[in-house]
C-alpha positions in Angstrom: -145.0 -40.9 -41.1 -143.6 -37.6 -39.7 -140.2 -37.5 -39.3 -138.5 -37.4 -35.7 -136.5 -35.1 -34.6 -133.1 -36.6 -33.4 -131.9 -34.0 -30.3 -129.9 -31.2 -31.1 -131.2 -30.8 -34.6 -131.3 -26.8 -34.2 -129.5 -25.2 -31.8 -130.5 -24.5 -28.3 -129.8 -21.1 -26.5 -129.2 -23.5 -23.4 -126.3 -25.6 -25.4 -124.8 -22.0 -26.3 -124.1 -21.2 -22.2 -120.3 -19.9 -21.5 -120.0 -20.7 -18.3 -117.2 -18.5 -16.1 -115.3 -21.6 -15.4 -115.1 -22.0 -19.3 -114.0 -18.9 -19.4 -111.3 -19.2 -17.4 -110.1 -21.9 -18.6 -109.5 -19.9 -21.5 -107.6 -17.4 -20.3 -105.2 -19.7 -18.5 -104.3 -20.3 -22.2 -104.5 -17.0 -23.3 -106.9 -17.4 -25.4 -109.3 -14.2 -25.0 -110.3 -13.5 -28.2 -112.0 -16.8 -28.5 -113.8 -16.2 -24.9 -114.7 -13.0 -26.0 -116.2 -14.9 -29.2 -117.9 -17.2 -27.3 -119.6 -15.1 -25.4 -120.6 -13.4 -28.0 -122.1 -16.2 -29.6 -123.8 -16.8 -26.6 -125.7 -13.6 -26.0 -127.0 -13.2 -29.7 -128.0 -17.1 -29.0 -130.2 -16.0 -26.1 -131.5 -12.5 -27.8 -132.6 -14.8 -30.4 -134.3 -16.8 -28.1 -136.0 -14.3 -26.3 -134.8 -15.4 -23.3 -133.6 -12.2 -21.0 -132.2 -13.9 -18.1 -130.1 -16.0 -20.1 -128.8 -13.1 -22.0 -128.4 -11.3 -19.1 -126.4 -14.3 -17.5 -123.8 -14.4 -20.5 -123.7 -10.3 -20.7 -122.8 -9.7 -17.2 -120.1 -13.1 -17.4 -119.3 -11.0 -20.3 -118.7 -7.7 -17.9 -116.7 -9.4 -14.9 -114.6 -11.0 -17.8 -113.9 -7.6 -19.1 -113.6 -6.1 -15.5 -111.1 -8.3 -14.5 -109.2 -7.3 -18.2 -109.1 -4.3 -17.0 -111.6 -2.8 -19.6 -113.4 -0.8 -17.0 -115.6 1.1 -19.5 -116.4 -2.1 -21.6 -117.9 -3.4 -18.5 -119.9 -1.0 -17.1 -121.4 -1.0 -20.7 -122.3 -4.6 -20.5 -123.6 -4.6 -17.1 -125.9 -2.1 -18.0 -127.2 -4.3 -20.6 -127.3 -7.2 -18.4 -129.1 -4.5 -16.2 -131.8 -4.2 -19.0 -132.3 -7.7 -20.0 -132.9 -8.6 -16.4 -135.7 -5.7 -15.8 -137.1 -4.7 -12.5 -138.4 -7.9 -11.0 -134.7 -9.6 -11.0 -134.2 -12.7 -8.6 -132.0 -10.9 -5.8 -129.0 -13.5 -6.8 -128.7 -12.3 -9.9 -129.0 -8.8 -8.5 -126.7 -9.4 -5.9 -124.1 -10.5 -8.2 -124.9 -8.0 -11.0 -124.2 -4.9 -8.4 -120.4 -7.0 -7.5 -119.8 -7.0 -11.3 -120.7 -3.4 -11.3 -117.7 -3.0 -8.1 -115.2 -4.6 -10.4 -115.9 -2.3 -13.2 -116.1 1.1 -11.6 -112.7 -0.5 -9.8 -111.1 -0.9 -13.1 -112.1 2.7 -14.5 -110.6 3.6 -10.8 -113.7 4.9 -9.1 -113.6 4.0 -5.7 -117.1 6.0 -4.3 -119.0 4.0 -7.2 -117.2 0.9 -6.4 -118.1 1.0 -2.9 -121.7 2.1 -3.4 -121.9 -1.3 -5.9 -120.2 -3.1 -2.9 -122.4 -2.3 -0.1 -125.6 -2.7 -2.0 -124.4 -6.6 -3.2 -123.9 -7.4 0.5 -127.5 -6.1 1.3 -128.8 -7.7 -1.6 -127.2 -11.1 -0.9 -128.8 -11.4 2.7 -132.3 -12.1 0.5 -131.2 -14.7 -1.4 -132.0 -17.3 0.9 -135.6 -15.6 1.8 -136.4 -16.4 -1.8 -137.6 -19.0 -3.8 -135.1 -20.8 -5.9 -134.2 -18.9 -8.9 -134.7 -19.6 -12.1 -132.5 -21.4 -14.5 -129.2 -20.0 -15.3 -129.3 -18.1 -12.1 -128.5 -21.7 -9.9 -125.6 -20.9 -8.5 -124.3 -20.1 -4.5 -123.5 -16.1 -3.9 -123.3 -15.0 -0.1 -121.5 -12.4 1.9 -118.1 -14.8 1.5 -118.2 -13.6 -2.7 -118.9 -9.6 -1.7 -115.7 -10.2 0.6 -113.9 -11.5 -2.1 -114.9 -9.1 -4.5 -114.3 -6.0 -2.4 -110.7 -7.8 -2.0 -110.5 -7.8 -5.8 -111.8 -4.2 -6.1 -108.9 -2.6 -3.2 -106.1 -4.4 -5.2 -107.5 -2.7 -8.5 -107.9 0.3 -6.6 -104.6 0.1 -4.2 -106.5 0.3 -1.0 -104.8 -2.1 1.6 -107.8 -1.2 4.0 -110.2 -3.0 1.9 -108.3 -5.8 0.6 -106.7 -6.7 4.7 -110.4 -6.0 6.4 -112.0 -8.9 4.4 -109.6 -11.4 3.9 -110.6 -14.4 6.0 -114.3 -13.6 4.4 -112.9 -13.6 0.8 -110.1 -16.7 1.1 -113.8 -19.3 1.9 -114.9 -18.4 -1.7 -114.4 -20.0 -4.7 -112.5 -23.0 -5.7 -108.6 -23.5 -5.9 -107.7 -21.2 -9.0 -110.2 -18.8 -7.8 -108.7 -18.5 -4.5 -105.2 -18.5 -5.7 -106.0 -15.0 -7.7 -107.7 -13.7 -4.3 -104.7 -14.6 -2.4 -102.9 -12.6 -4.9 -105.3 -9.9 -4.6 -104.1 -10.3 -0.5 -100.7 -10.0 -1.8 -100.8 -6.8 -3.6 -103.0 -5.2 -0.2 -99.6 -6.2 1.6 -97.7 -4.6 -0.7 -99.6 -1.4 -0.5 -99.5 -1.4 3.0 -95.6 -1.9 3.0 -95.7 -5.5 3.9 -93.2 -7.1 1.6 -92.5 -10.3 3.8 -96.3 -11.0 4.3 -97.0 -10.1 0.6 -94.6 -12.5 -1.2 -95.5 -15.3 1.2 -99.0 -15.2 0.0 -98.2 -14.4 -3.6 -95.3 -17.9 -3.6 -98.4 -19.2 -1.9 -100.3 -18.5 -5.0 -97.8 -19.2 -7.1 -98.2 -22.6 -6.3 -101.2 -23.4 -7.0 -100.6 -21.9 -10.4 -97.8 -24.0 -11.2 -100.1 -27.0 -10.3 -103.0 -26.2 -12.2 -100.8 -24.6 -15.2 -102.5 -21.6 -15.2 -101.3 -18.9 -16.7 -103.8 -16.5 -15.4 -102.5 -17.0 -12.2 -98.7 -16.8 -13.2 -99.0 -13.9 -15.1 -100.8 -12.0 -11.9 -97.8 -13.3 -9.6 -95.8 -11.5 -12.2 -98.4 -8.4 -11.6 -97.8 -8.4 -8.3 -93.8 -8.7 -8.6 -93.5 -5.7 -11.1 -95.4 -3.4 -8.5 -92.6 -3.5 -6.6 -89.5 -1.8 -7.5 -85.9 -2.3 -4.9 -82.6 -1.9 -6.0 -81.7 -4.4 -3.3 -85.4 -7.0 -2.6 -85.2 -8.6 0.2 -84.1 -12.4 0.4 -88.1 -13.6 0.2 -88.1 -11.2 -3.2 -85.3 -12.8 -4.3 -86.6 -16.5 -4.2 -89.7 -15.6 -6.0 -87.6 -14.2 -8.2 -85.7 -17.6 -8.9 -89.1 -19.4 -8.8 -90.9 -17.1 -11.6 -87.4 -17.6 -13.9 -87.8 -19.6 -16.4 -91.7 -20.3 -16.0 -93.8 -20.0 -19.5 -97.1 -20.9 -18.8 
């Protein structure tokens, strides 16, 4: 009588999906190496596999992970690859999301015109999606206009463009769940800041702060302490100041 197999006896590409929320879980803890190792892990799972769309998934995680490191040209590399593995007939989500991930890593090598090209065509990409049939597994998850608003907010704080990061922000601040928010809100901040606006800026970043503290992410704290360090005053104002006092002392 043939043995039967029990589930999980070899290992499934599926099982070996990093997931971004994963991933940022992990670098609340600092821990990047082993997200970087994980996602690693993944993509030779899915190569292996044959399964392009699911090693394009985990290589272009791979790239906004990167992106967001600010390892612009480690990025771009990977979303090129992601670029490959998906081939010409892409579902337009995953296009639509590849071509934001593309925006964050031309904004981290500081290439605004690229950025923006990346930009606009995610926007006109993302009014497809819901023409479309369902796409396939991993691509199953929501991107609209809301995440190209949020991204271009990510991509003027890289880039220190207040224009782009105050044009979008009611758009961007309905994306995303709490933590996610929280770092877009920073992303707000730092637009303030460029544009001079140091009351409005450290509202929104004590704002932010907040939600850090909750969650104990130290992704987000170390961003509000980002956003404080752009700023140099011999004399902060009082709303400085009280950040300040609220950052002291905070080892997340």
């Amino acid at each position: 009588m043939p043995a039967v197999r029990q589930p999980f006896d070899e290992p499934c590409p599926q099982l070996l999906v990093v997931h971004p929320v994963f991933l940022s879980g992990r670098s609340d803890l600092g821990d990047l190496g082993s997200a970087r190792s994980w996602y690693g892990s993944a993509i030779r799972a899915a190569r292996s596999a044959q399964d392009p769309l699911l090693a394009a998934y985990q290589a272009g995680s791979l790239a906004q992970f990167e992106a967001h490191a600010g390892n612009g040209a480690q990025a771009l590399n990977l979303a090129r690859s992601a670029l490959r593995y998906l081939g010409e007939q892409r579902p337009a989500v995953a296009d639509a999301w590849m071509c934001s991930v593309d925006a964050l890593a031309h904004a981290a090598i500081g290439d605004r015109r690229a950025a923006d090209r990346a930009l606009t065509r995610s926007r006109a990409v993302a009014e497809k999606i819901a023409h479309e049939e369902p796409p396939p597994w991993p691509w199953v998850f929501h991107f609209d206009a809301n995440k190209v608003a949020a991204c271009r907010v990510t991509c003027g704080a890289r880039l220190g463009l207040a224009e782009w990061v105050l044009g979008d922000d009611v758009e961007a601040l309905a994306s995303g769940h709490a933590k996610q928010r929280a770092l877009v809100v920073l992303d707000l901040a730092a637009g303030h800041l460029a544009a001079g606006r140091i009351e409005a800026a450290f509202a929104l970043a004590s704002r932010a702060l907040d939600t850090g503290l909750q969650y104990r992410s130290g992704r987000i704290v170390e961003r509000s302490r980002a956003v404080r360090r752009s700023l140099s005053l011999t004399s902060p104002p009082k709303v400085v100041r009280d950040f300040d006092e609220r950052l002291h002392g905070v080892y997340l």
